[in-house]
C-alpha positions, 0 to 999 in steps of 0.5 A: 500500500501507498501512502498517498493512495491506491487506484483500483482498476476494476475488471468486468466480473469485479465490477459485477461481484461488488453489487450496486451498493458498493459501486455507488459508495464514495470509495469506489467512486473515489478511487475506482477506474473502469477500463472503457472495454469494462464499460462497454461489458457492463453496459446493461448494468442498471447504475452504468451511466454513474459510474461514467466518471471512473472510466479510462480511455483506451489511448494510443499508450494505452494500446502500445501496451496491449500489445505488450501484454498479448506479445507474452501470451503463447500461441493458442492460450485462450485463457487471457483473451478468447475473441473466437468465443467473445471472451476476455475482452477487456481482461488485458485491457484492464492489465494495460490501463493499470500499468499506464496509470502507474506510469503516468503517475510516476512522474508525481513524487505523491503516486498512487498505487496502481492495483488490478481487482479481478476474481479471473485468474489469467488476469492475475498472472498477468498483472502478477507478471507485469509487476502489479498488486491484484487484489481479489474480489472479496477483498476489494468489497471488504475493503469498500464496506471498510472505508464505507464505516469511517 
C-alpha cells in the first residue's frame, strides 16, 4: 500500500461481484477506474451511466501496451483473451490501463498505487507478471464496506 493512495482498476466480473451498493459508495467512486472495454461489458448494468466518471480511455499508450501484454501470451492460450468465443475482452485491457496509470503517475513524487481487482485468474498472472498488486474480489468489497464505516 501507498501512502498517498491506491487506484483500483476494476475488471468486468469485479465490477459485477461488488453489487450496486458498493459501486455507488464514495470509495469506489473515489478511487475506482473502469477500463472503457469494462464499460462497454457492463453496459446493461442498471447504475452504468454513474459510474461514467471512473472510466479510462483506451489511448494510443494505452494500446502500445496491449500489445505488450498479448506479445507474452503463447500461441493458442485462450485463457487471457478468447475473441473466437467473445471472451476476455477487456481482461488485458484492464492489465494495460493499470500499468499506464502507474506510469503516468510516476512522474508525481505523491503516486498512487496502481492495483488490478479481478476474481479471473489469467488476469492475475498477468498483472502478477507485469509487476502489479491484484487484489481479489472479496477483498476489494471488504475493503469498500471498510472505508464505507469511517
Amino acid at each position: 500500500m501507498s501512502d498517498f493512495g491506491q487506484r483500483y482498476v476494476i475488471d468486468t466480473n469485479a465490477l459485477g461481484q461488488i453489487g450496486r451498493q458498493r459501486r455507488a459508495s464514495a470509495y469506489f467512486l473515489e478511487n475506482a477506474v473502469l477500463p472503457e472495454e469494462v464499460m462497454h461489458e457492463a453496459s446493461g448494468f442498471p447504475d452504468i451511466t454513474s459510474l461514467q466518471g471512473n472510466a479510462h480511455p483506451t489511448t494510443p499508450r494505452v494500446l502500445h501496451l496491449l500489445s505488450e501484454i498479448l506479445s507474452t501470451v503463447p500461441d493458442g492460450d485462450t485463457r487471457l483473451i478468447d475473441l473466437y468465443a467473445n471472451q476476455g475482452n477487456a481482461d488485458p485491457l484492464v492489465v494495460a490501463c493499470a500499468l499506464e496509470g502507474q506510469e503516468h503517475d510516476s512522474q508525481f513524487l505523491l503516486a498512487p498505487e496502481w492495483i488490478v481487482v479481478t476474481g479471473d485468474e489469467a488476469v492475475r498472472a498477468k498483472a502478477v507478471e507485469f509487476g502489479l498488486k491484484v487484489l481479489g474480489n472479496d477483498e476489494f468489497a471488504a475493503l469498500i464496506d471498510e472505508n464505507d464505516k469511517t
